[in-house]
N, CA, C and O atoms as CSV, one atom per row, in Angstrom:
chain,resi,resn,atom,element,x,y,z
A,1,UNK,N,N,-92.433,-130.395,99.843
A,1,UNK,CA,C,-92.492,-128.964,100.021
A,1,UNK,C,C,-93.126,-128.358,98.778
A,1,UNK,O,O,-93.008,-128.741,97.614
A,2,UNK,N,N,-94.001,-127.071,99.384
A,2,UNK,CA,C,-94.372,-126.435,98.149
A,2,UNK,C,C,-94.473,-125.169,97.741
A,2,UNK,O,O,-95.342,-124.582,98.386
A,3,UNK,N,N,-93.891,-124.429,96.852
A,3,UNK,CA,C,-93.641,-123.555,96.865
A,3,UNK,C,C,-94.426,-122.450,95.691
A,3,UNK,O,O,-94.616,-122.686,94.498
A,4,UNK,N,N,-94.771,-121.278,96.408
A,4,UNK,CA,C,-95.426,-120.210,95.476
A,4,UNK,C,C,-94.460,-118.991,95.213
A,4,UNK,O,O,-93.484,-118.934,95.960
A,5,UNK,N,N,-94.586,-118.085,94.331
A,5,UNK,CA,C,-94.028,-116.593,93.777
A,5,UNK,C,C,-95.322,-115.865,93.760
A,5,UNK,O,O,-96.321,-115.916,93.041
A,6,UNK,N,N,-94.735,-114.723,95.459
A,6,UNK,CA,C,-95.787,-114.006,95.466
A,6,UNK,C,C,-95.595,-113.053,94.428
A,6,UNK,O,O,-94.975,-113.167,93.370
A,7,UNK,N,N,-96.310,-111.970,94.964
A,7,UNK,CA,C,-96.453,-110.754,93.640
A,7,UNK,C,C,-95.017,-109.977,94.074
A,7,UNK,O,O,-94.212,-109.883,93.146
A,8,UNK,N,N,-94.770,-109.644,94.835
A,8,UNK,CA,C,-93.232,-108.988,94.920
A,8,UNK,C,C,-91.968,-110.082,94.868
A,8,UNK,O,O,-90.907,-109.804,95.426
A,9,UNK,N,N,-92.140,-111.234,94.220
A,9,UNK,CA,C,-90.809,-111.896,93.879
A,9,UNK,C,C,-90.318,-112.906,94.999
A,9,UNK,O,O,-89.665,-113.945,94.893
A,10,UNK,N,N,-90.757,-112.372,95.919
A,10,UNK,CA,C,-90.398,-113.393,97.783
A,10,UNK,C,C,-91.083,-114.822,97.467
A,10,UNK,O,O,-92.251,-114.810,97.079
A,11,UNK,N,N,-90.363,-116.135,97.625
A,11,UNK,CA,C,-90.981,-117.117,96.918
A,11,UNK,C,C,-91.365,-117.517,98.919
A,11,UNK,O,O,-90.666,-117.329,99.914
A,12,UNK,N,N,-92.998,-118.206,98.727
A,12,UNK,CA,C,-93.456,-118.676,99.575
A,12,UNK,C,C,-93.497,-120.170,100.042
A,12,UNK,O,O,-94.221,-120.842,99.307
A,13,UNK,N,N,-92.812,-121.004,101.251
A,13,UNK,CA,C,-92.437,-122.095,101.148
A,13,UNK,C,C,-93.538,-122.726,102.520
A,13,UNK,O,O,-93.802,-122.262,103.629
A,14,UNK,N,N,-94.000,-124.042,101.761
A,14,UNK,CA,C,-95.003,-124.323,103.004
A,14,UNK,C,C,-94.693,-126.357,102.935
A,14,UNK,O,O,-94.783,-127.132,101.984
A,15,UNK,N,N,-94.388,-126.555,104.151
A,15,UNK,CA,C,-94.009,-128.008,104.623
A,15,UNK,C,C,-94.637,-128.722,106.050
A,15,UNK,O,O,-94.254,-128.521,107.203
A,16,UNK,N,N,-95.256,-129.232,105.782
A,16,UNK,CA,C,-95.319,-130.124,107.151
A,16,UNK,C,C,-95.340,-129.431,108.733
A,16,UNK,O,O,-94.597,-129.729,109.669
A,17,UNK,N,N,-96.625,-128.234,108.708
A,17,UNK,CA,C,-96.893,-127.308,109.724
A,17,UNK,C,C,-95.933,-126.004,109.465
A,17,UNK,O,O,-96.032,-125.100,110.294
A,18,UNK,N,N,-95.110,-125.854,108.497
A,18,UNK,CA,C,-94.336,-124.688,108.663
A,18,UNK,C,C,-94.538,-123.512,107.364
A,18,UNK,O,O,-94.962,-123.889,106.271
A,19,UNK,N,N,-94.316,-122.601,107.528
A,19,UNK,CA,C,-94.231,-122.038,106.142
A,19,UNK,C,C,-92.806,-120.846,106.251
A,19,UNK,O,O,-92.511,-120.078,107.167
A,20,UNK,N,N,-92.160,-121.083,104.969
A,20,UNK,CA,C,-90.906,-120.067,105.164
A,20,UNK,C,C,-91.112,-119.346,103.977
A,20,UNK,O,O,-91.795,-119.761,103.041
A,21,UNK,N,N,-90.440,-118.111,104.015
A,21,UNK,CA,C,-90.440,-116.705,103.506
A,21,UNK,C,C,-89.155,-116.490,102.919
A,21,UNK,O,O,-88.199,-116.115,103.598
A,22,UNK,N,N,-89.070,-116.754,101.441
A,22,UNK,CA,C,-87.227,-116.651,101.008
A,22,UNK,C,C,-87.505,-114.810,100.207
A,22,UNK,O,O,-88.406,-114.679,99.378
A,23,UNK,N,N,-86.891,-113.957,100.486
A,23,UNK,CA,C,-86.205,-113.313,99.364
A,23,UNK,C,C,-85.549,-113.708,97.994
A,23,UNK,O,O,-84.688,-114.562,97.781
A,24,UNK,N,N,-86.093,-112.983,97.249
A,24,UNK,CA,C,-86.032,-113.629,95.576
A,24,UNK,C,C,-83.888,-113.647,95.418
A,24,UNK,O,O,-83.050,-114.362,94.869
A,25,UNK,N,N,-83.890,-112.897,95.933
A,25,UNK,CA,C,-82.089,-112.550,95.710
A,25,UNK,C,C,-81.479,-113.509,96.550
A,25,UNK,O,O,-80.281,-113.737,96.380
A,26,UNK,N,N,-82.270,-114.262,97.656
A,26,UNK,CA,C,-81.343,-114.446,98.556
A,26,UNK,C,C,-81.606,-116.465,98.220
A,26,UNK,O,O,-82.515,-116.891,97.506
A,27,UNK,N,N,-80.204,-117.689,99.192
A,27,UNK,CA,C,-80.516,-118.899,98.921
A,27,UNK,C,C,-81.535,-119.182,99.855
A,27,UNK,O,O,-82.145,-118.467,100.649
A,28,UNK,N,N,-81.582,-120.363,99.589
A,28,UNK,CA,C,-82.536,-121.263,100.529
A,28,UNK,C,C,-82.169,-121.080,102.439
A,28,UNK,O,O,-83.005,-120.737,103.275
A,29,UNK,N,N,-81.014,-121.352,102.653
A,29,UNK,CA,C,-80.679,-120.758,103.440
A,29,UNK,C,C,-80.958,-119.832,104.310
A,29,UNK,O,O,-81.026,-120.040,105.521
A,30,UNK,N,N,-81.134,-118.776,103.775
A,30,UNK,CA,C,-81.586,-117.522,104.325
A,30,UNK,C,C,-83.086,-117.222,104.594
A,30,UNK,O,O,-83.569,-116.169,105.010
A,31,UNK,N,N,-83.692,-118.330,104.277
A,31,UNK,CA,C,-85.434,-118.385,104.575
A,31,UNK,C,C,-85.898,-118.420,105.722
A,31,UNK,O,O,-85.552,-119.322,106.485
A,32,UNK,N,N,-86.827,-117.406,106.126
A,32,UNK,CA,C,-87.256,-117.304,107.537
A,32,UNK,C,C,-88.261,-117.945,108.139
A,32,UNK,O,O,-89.256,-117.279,108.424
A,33,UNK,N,N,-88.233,-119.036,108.389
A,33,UNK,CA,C,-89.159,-120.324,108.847
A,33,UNK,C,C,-90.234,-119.613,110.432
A,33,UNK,O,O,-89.999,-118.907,111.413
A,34,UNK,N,N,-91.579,-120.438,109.773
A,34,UNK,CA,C,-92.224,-119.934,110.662
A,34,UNK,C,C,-93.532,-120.692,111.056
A,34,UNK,O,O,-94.469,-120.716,110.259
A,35,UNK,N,N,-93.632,-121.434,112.507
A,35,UNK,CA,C,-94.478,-122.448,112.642
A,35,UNK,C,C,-95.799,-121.890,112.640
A,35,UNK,O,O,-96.072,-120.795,113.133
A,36,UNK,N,N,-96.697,-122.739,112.021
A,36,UNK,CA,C,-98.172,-122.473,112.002
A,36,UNK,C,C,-98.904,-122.614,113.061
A,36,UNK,O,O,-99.040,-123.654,113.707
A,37,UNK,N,N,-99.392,-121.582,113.269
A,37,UNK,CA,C,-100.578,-121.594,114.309
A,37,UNK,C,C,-99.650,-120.734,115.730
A,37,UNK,O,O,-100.010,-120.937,116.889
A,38,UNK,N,N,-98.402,-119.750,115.389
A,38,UNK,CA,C,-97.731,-119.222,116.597
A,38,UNK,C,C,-97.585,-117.676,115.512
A,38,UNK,O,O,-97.334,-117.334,114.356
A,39,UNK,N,N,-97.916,-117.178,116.747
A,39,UNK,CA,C,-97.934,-115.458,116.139
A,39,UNK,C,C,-96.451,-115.107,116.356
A,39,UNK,O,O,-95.632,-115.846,116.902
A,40,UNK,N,N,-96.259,-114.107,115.948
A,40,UNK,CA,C,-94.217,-113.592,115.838
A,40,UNK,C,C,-94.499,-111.843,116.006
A,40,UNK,O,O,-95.421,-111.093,115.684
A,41,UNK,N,N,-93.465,-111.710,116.536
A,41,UNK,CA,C,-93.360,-110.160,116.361
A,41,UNK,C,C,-91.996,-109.854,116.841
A,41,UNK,O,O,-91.462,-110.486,117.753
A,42,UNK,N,N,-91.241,-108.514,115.977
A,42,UNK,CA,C,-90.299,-108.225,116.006
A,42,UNK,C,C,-90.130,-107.132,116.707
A,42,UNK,O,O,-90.693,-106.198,116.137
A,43,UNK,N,N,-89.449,-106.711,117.995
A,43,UNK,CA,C,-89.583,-105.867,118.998
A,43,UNK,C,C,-88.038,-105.299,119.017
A,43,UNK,O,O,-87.001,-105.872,119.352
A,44,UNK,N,N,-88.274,-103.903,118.513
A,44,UNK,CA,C,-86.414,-103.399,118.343
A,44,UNK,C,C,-86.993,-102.483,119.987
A,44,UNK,O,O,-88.137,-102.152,120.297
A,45,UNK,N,N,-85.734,-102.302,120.729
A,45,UNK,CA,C,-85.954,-101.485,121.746
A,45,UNK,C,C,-84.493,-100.814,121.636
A,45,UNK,O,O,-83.843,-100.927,120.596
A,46,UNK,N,N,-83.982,-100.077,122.810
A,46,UNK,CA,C,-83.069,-99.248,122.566
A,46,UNK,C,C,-82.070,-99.987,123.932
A,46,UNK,O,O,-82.477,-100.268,125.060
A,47,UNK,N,N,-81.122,-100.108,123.552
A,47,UNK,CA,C,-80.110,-100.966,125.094
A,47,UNK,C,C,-79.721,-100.007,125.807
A,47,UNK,O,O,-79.229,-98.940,125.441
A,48,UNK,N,N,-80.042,-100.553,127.324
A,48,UNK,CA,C,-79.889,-100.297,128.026
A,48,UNK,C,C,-78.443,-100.259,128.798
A,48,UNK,O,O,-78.216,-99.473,129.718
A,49,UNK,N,N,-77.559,-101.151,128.334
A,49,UNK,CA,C,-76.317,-100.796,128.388
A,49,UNK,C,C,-75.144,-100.219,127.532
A,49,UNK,O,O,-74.035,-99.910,127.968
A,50,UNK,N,N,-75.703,-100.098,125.849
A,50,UNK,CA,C,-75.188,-99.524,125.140
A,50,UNK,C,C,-75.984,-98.425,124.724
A,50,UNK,O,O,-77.076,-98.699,124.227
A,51,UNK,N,N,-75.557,-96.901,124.859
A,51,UNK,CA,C,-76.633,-95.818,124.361
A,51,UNK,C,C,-76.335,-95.773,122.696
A,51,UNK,O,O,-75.260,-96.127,122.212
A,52,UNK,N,N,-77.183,-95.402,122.113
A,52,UNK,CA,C,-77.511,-95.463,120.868
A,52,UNK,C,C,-77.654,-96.455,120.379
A,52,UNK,O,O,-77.623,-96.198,119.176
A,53,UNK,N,N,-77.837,-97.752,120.533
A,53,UNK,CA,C,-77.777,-98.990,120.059
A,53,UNK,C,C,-78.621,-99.510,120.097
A,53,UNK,O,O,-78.686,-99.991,121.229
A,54,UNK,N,N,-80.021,-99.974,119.140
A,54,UNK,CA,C,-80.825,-101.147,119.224
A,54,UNK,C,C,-80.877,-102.289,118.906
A,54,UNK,O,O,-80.254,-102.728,117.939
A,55,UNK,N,N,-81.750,-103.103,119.775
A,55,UNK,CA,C,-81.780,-104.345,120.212
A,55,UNK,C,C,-83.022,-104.782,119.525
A,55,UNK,O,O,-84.090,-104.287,119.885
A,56,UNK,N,N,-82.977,-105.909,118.304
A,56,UNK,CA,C,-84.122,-106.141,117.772
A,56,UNK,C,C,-84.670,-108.186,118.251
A,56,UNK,O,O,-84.084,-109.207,117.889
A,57,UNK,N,N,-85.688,-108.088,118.960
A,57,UNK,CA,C,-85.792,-109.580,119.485
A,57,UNK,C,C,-86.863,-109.930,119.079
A,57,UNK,O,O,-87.809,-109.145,119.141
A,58,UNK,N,N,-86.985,-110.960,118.654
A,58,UNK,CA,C,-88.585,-112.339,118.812
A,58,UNK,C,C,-89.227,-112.476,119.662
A,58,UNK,O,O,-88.761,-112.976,120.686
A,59,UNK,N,N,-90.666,-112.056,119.581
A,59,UNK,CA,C,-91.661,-112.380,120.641
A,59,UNK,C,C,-92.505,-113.394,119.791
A,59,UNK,O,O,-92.874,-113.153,118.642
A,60,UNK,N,N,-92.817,-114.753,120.593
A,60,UNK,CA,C,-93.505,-115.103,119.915
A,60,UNK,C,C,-94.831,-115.973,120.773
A,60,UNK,O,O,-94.430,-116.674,121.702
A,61,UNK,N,N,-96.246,-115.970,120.541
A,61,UNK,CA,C,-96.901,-116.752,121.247
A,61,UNK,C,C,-97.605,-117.806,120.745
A,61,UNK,O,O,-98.100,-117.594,119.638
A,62,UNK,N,N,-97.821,-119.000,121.283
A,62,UNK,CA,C,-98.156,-120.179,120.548
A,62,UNK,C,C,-100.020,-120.023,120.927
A,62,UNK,O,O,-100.712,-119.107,121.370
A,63,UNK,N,N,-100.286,-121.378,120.495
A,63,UNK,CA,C,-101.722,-121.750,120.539
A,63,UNK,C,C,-102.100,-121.531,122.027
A,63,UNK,O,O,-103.118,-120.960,122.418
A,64,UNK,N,N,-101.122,-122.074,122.800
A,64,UNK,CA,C,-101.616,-121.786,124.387
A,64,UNK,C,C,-101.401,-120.918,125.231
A,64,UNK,O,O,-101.428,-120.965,126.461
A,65,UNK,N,N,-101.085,-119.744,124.204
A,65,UNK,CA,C,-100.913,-118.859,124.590
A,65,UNK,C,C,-100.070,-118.584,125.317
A,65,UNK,O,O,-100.203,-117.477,125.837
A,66,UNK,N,N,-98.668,-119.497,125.768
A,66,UNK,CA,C,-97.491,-119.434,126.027
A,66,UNK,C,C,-96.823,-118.284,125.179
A,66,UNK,O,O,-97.124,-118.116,123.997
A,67,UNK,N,N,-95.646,-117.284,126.023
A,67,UNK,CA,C,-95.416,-116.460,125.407
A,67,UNK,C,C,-93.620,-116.407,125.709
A,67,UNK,O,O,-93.193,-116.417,126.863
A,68,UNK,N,N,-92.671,-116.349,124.471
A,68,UNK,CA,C,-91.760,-116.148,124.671
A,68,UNK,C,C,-91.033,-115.095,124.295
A,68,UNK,O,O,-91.691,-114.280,123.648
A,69,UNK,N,N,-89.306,-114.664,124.559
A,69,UNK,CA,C,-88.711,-114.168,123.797
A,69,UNK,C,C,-86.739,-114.364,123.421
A,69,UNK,O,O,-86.007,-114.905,124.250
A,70,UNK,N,N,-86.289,-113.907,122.299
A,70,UNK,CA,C,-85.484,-114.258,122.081
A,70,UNK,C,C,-84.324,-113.826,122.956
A,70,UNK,O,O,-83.222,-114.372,122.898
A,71,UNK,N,N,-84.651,-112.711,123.859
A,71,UNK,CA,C,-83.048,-112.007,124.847
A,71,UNK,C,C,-82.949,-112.572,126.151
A,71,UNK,O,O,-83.771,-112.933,126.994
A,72,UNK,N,N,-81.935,-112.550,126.090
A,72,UNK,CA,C,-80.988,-113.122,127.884
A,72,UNK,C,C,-82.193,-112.791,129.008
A,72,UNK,O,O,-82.352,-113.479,130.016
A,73,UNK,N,N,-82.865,-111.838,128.728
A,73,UNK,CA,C,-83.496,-111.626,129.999
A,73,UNK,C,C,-84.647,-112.817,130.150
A,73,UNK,O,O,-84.876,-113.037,131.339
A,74,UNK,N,N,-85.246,-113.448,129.455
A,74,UNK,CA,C,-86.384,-114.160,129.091
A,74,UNK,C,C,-85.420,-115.768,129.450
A,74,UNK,O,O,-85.668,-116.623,130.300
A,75,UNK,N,N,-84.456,-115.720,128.580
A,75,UNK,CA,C,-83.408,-117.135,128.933
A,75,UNK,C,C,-83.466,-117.473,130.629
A,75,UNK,O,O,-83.891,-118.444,131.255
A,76,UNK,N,N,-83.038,-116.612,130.907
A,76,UNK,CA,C,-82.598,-116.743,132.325
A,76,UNK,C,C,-83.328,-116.676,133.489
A,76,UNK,O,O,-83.031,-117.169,134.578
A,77,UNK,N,N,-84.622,-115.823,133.095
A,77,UNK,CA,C,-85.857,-115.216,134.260
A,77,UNK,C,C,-86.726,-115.361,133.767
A,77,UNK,O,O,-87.577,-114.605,134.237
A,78,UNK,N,N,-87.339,-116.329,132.501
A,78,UNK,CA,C,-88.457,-116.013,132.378
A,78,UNK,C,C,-89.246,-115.091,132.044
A,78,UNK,O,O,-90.334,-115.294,131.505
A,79,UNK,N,N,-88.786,-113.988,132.328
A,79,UNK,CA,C,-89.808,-112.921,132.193
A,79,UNK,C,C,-88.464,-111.778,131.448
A,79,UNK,O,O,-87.235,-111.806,131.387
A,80,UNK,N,N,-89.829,-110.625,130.865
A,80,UNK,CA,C,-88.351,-109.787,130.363
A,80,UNK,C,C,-89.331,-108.065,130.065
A,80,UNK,O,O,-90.299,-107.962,130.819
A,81,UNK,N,N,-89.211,-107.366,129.503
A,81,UNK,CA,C,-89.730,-106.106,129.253
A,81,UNK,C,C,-90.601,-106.182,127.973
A,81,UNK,O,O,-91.735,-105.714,127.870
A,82,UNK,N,N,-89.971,-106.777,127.102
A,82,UNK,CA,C,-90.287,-107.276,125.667
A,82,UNK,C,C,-92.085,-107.689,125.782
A,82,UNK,O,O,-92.979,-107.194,125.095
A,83,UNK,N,N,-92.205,-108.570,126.696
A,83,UNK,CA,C,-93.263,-109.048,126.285
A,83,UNK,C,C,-94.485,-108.231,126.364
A,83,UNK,O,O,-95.432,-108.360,125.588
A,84,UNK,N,N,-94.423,-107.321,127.407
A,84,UNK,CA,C,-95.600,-105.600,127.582
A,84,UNK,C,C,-95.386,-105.110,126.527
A,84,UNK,O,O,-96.481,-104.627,126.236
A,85,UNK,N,N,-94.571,-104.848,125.559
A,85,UNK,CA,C,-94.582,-103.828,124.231
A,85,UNK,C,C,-95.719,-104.704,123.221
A,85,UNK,O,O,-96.322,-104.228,122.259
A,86,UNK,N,N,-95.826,-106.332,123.821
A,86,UNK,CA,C,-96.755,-106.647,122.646
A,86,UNK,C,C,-98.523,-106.162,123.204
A,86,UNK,O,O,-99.476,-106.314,122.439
């Protein structure tokens, strides 16, 4: 593994197709791993069964353009709302 210190302190970690993202304050642990060559996006929406409450999920699409996401609706059906906001 190899690791850089960007300019804001977040040390940059890159291994064997992956690269993770630590916060300078935070452990190893807490590093947000992220495969190469798959785009990510973070999609907060507002729930639909709890009012005032958002719902923040993972969209993510690979090389083949396979597209997923992290909520029950996507688990279970395949398909979900999430993925039109991208």
């Amino acid at each position: 593994m190899t690791t850089l210190t960007l300019k804001d302190g977040t040390l940059k970690h890159r291994m064997d197709g992956w690269t993770g993202y630590q916060n300078s304050n935070e452990p190893i642990t807490k590093t947000k791993w992220y495969k190469d060559g798959t785009k990510y996006w973070e999609v907060s929406t507002p729930s639909k069964s709890r009012p005032g409450q958002v719902n923040t999920y993972i969209v993510t699409r690979d090389n083949n353009n396979r597209m997923n996401c992290s909520c029950l609706g996507f688990k279970y059906h395949r398909r979900c709302r999430h993925l039109g906001e991208i």
